[in-house]
C-alpha positions as CSV (number, residue, x, y, z in Angstrom):
1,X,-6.0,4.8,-14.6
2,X,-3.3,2.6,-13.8
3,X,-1.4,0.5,-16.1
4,X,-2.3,-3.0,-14.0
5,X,-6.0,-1.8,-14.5
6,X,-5.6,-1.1,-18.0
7,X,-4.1,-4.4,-18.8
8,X,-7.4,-6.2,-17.5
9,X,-10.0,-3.6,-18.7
10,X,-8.5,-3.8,-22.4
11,X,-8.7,-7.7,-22.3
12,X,-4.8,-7.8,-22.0
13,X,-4.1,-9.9,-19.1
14,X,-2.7,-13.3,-19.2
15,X,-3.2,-14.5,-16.0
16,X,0.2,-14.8,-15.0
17,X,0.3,-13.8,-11.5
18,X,4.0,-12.4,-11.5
19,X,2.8,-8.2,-10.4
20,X,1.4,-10.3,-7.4
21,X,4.5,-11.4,-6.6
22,X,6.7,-8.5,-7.6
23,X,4.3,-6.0,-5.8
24,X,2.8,-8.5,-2.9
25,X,2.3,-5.6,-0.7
26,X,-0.1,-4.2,-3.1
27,X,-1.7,-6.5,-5.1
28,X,-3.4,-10.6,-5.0
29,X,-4.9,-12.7,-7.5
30,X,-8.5,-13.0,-7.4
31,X,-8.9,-17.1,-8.0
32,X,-12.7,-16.8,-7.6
33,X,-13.9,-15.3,-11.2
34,X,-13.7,-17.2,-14.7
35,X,-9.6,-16.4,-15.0
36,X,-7.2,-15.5,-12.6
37,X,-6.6,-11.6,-12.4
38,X,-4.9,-9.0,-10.0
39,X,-6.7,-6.9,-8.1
40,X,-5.2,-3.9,-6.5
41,X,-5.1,-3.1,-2.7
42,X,-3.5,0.7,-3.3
43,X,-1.7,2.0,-6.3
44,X,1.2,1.6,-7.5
45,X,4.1,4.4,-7.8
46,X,5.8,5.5,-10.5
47,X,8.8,3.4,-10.8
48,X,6.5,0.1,-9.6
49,X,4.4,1.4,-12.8
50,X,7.1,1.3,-15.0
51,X,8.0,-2.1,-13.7
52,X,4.9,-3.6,-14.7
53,X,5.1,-2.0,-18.4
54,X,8.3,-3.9,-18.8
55,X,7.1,-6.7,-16.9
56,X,3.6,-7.8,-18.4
57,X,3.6,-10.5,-20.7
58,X,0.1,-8.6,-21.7
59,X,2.0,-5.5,-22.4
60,X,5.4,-7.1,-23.6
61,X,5.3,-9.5,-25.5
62,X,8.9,-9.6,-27.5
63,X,10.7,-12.5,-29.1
64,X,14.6,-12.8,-28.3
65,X,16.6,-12.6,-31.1
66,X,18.5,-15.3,-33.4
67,X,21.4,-16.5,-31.7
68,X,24.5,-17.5,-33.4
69,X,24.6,-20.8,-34.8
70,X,21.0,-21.2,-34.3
71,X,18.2,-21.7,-36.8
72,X,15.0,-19.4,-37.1
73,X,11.6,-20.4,-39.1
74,X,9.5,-18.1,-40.0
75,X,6.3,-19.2,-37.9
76,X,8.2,-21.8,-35.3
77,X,11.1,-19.3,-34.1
78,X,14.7,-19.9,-33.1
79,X,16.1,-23.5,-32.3
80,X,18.9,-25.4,-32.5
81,X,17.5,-28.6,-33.8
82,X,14.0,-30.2,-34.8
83,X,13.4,-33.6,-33.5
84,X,10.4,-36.1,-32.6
85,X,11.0,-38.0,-29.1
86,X,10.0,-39.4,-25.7
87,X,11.4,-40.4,-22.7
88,X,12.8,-44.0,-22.1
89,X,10.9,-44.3,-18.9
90,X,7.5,-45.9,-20.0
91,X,6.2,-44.8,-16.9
92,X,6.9,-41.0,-17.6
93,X,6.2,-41.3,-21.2
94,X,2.7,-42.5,-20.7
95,X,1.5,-40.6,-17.5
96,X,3.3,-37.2,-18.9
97,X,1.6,-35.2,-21.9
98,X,3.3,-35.3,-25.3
99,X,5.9,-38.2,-24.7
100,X,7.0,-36.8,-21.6
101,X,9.9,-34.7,-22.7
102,X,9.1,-32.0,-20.2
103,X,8.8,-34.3,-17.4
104,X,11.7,-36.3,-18.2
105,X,13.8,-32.9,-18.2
106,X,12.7,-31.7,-15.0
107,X,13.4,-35.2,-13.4
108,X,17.1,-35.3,-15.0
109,X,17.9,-31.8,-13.9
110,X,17.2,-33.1,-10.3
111,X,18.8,-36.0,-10.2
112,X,21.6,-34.7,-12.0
113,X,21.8,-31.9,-9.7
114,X,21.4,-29.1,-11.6
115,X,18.5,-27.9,-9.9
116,X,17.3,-28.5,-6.5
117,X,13.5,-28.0,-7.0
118,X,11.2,-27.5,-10.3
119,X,8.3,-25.0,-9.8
120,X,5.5,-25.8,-12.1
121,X,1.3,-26.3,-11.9
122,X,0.0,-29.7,-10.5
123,X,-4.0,-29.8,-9.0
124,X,-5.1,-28.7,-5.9
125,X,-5.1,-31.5,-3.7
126,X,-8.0,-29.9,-1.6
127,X,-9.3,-29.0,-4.7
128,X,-9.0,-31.3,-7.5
129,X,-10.5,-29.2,-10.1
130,X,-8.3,-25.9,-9.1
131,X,-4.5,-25.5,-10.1
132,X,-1.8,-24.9,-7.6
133,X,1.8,-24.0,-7.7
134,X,4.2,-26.0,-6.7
135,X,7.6,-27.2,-6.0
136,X,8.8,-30.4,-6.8
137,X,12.2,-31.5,-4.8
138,X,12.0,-35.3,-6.0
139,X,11.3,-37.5,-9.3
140,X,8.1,-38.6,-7.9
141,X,6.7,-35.3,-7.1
142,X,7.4,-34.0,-10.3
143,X,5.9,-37.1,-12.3
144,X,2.8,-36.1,-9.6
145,X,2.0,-33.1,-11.2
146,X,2.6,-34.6,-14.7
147,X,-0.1,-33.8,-17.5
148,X,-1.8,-30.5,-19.1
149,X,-4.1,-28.7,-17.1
150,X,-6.4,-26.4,-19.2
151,X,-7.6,-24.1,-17.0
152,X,-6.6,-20.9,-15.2
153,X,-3.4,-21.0,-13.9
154,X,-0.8,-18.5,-11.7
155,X,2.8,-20.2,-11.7
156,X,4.6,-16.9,-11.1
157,X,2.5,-15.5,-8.1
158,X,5.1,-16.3,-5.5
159,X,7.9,-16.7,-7.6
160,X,9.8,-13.7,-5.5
161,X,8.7,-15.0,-2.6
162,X,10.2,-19.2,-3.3
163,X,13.2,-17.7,-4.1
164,X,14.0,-15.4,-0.9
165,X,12.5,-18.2,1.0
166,X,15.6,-20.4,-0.7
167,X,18.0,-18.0,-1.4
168,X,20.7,-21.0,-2.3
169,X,18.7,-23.2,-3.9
170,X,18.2,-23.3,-8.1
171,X,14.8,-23.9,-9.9
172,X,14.1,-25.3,-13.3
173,X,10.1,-23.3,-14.2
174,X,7.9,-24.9,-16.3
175,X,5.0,-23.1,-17.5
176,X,3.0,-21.3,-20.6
177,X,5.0,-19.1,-23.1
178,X,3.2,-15.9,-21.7
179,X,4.5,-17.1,-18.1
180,X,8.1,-17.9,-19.2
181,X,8.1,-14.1,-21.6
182,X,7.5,-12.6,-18.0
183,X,9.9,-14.7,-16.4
184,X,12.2,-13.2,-19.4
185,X,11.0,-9.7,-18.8
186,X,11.7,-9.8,-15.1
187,X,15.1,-11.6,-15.4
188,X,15.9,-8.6,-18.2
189,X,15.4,-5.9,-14.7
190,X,16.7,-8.7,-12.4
191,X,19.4,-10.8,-13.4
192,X,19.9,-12.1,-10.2
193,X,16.6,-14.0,-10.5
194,X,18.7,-15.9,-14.3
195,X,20.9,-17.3,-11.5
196,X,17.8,-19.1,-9.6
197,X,16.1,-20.2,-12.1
198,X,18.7,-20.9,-15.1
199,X,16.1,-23.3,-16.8
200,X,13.2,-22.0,-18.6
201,X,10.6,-25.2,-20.2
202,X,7.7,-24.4,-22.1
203,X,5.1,-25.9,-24.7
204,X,2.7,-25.1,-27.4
205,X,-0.2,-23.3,-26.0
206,X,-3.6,-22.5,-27.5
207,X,-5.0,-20.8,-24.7
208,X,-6.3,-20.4,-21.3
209,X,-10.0,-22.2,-20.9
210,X,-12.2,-20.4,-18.3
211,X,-13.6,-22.1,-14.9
212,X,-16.6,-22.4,-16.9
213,X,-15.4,-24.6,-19.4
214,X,-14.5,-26.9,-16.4
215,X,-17.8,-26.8,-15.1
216,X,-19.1,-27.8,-18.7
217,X,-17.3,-30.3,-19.4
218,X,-18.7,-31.9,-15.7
219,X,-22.0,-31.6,-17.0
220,X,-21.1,-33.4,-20.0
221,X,-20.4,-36.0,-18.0
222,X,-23.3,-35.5,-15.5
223,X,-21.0,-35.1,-12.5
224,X,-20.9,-33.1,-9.5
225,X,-18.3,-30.5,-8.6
226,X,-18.7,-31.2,-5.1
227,X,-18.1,-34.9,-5.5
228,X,-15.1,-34.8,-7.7
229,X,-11.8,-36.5,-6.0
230,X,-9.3,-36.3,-9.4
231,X,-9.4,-34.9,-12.1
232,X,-7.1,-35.1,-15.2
233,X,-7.2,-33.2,-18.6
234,X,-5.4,-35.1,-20.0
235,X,-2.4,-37.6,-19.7
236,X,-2.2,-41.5,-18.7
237,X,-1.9,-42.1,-22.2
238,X,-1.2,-40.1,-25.8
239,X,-2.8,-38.0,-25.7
240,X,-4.9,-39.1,-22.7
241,X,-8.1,-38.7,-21.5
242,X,-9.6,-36.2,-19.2
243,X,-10.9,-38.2,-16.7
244,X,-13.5,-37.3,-13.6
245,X,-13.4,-39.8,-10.4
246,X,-15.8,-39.7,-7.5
247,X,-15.8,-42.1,-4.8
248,X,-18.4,-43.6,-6.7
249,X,-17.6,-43.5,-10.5
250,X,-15.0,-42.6,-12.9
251,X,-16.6,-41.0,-15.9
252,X,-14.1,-40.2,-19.3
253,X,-14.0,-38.0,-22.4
254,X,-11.9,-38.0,-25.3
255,X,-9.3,-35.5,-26.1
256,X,-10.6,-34.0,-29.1
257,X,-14.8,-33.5,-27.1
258,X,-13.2,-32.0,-24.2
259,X,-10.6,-29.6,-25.6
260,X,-12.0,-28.9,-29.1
261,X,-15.5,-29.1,-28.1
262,X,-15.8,-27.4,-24.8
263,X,-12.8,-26.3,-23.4
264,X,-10.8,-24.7,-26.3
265,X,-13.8,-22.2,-27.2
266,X,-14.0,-21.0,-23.7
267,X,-10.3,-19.1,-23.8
268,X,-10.0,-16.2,-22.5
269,X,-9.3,-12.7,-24.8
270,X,-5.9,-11.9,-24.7
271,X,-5.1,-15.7,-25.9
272,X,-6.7,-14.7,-28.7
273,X,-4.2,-12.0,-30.2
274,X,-1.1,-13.8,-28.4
275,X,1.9,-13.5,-30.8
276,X,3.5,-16.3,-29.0
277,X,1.7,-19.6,-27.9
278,X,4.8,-21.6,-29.2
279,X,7.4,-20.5,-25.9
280,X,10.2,-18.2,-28.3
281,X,11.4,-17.4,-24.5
282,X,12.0,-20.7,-23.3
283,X,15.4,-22.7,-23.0
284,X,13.2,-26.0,-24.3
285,X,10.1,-26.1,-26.1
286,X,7.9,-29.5,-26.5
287,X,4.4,-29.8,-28.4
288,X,2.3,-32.8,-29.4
289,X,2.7,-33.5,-32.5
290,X,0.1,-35.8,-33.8
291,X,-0.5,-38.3,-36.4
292,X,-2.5,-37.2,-39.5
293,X,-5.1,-38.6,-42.0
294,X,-4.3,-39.0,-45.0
295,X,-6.0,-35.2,-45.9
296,X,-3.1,-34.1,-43.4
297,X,-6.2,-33.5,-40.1
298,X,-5.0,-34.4,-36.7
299,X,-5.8,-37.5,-35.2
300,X,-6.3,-38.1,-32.2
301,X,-6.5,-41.7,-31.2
302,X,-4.4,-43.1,-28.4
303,X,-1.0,-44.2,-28.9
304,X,2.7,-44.2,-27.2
305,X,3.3,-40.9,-26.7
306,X,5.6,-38.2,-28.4
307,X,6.6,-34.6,-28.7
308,X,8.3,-32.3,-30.5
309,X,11.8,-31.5,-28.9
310,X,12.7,-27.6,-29.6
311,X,16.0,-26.5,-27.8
312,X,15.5,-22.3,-28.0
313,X,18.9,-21.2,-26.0
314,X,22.2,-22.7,-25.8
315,X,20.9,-24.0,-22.2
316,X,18.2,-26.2,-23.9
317,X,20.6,-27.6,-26.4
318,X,22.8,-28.7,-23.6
319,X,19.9,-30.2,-21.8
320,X,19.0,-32.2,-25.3
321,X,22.3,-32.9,-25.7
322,X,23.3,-34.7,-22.2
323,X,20.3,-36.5,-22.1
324,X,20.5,-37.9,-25.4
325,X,23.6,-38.9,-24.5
326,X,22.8,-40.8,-21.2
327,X,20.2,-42.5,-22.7
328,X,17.0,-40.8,-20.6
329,X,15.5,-39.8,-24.2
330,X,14.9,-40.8,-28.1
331,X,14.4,-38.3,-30.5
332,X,14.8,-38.5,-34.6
333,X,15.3,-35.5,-36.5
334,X,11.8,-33.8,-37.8
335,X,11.3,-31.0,-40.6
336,X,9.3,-28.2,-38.8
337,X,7.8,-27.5,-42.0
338,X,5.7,-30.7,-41.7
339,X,4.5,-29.0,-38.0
340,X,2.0,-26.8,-40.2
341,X,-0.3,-30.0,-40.6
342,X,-0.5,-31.1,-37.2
343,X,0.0,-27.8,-35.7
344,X,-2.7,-25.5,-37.9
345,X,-3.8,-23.4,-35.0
346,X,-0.1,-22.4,-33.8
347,X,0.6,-22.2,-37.8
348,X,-3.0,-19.7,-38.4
349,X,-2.3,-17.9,-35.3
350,X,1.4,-17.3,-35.5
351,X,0.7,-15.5,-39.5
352,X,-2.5,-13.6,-38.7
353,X,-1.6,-12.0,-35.7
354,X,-0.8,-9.0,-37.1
355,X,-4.0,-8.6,-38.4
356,X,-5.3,-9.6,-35.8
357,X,-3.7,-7.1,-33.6
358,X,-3.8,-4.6,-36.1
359,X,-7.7,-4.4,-35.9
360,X,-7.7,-4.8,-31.6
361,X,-5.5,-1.0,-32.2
362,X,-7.4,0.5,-34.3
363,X,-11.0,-0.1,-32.5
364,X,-9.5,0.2,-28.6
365,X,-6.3,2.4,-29.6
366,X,-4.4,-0.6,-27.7
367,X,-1.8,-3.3,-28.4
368,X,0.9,-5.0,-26.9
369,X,4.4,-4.7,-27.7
370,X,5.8,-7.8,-29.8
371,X,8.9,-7.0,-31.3
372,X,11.0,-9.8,-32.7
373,X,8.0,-12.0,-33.4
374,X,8.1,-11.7,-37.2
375,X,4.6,-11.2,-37.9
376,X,4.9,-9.3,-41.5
377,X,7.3,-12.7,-42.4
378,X,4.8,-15.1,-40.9
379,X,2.1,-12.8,-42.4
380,X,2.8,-13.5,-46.0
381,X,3.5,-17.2,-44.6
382,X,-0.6,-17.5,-44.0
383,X,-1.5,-15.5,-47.3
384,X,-3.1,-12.3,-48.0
385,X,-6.8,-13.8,-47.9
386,X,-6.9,-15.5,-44.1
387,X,-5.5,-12.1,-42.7
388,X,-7.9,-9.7,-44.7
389,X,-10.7,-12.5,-43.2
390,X,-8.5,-12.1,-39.6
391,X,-8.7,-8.4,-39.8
392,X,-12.6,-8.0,-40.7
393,X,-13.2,-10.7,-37.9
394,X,-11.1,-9.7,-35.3
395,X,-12.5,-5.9,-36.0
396,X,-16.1,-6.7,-35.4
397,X,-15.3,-8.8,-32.4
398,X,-13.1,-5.6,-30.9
399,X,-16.1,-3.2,-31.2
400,X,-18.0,-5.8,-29.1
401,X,-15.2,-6.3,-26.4
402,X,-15.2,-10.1,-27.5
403,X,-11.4,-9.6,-28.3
């Protein structure tokens, strides 16, 4: 069996698209099912194998290591400094997710001329409930495609392809932590492709909800497929609602019903032993970070938005740095051990994924590689209890292919 089949049949694929690209004579994405997933057209050889094994954020999943002069937590990784901002534009900060930073960056690398296009997810236009990659050569376009879109997602299926197609033209990518890890992993084989794409943004990421999470939440609202003309997650607003518009109504739903209701326990498998759904490979990380009752649970009632600003590499501490300067964003300084409140997922995840991953090996004699992620540190973080409760759940769920 190859290793491409493997990956899917032990749950391990991300959804990436990046072996499309890399091997487009031999293998596409199949869009149609509940998550994106690469289907083979012939095999591949045996250096194209080992490509993939190095490749495959499903398969390779390691953390970079502390740089010098850097900081490293435990659970939240390596970063230069902590901070709580938005952007200055009130029109980015509220259409954007999490305060915008993301957005905001993008848009200052292009007008600043430090990238010529960003490549990132934005809706189908033909299809307003699919995802499509695009590239963004202006402000506006980028701001377009602002917001989170929970559902599957490809952003590295042509990525080979946009750059031959541009050969002098630099990219800032925007995308989950398991696309930006491949990006990493294929950069590590090609450094050429560093020179393309010399900025790397990510965000917090709790996993990938299936097609059919979509479709539930538009029978929540007791709308149409067919009939939809937009549809938003999230965004226009902190954090936003998702939002369904015909040409006849506009129907809403909070934040917390469509994520942590519907969407969220739809995810598909391999999000659910992911060492990394806080971006340890990205130049800039951002992540809502919301306000808190007074028992320390997340709220989620709309407000100006904010996010936490992460600079990873000495590229994203730049990036911080000049538009801090200039005046594009705000940030105060923020103790990332207060992130474990407002962040418990990340925080539960992070520290019981070696148990989680621990019982996935010993039921399907499978795992994926994750050096440099800490987990015996972040283990002990969690405590002994939620990862013997981890290990027993995460084991029954393996014998039943649920994990």
């Amino acid at each position: 069996m190859g290793s491409i089949n493997r990956v899917i049949e032990k749950n391990l694929c991300t959804g990436c698209g990046l072996c499309a690209s890399l091997f487009s004579e031999k293998v596409k994405i199949d869009y149609e099912s509940a998550f994106n997933r690469p289907v083979l057209d012939s095999t591949l050889d045996k250096v194209e194998e080992q490509s993939f094994k190095h490749i495959c954020p499903g398969m390779n999943q390691n953390a970079p290591k502390k740089l010098s002069g850097f900081n490293q937590h435990t659970i939240w990784g390596n970063y230069s400094s902590s901070s709580l901002g938005h952007s200055n534009n009130d029109d980015i900060r509220y259409r954007a997710s999490s305060g915008g930073i993301l957005s905001q960056s993008a848009i200052y690398l292009l007008e600043a001329g430090l990238v010529d296009g960003v490549i990132h997810i934005k809706a189908s236009k033909k299809e307003p409930l699919l995802n499509q990659v695009t590239i963004s050569f202006s402000p506006s376009e980028v701001l377009d495609g602002a917001g989170s879109r929970y559902s599957p997602a490809s952003p590295l299926a042509e990525l080979l392809q946009t750059i031959q197609q541009n050969p002098y033209k630099k990219f800032c990518f925007i995308g989950k932590p398991c696309d930006v890890t491949a990006l990493r992993n294929l950069i590590a084989l090609k450094p050429d492709i560093g020179t393309s794409i010399p900025y790397l943004l990510s965000f917090f990421c709790a996993g990938t909800p299936s097609r059919e999470g979509v479709d539930k939440v538009l029978q929540k609202l007791n709308v149409k497929p067919h009939d939809i003309i937009k549809f938003d997650f999230r965004g226009n607003g902190w954090p936003g609602k998702t939002i369904a518009e015909t040409h006849k109504t506009k129907k809403e739903m909070s934040y917390g019903d469509s994520w942590g209701n519907i969407l969220g326990p739809t995810i598909q498998q391999r999000c659910k032993i992911c060492a990394d759904g806080i971006g340890e490979n990205a130049d800039l990380v951002s992540a809502d970070v919301w306000h808190s009752d007074v028992d320390g649970y997340p709220l989620f009632d709309e407000s100006d938005g904010e996010g936490l600003i992460l600079p990873r590499t000495n590229t994203g501490r730049d990036l911080v740095s000049e538009m801090v300067a200039k005046n594009i964003i705000s940030m105060k300084p923020y103790d990332l051990d207060d992130l474990k409140g407002v962040q418990p997922t990340q925080f539960e995840r992070k520290g019981s994924f070696y148990a989680r991953a621990l019982a996935k090996l010993v039921v399907q004699r499978t795992i994926p590689c994750f050096g440099g992620q800490r987990t015996l540190r972040a283990a002990l973080k969690v405590g002994i209890k939620k990862n013997v409760r981890s290990f027993v759940g995460s084991f029954l769920r393996a014998r039943h292919g649920k994990i």
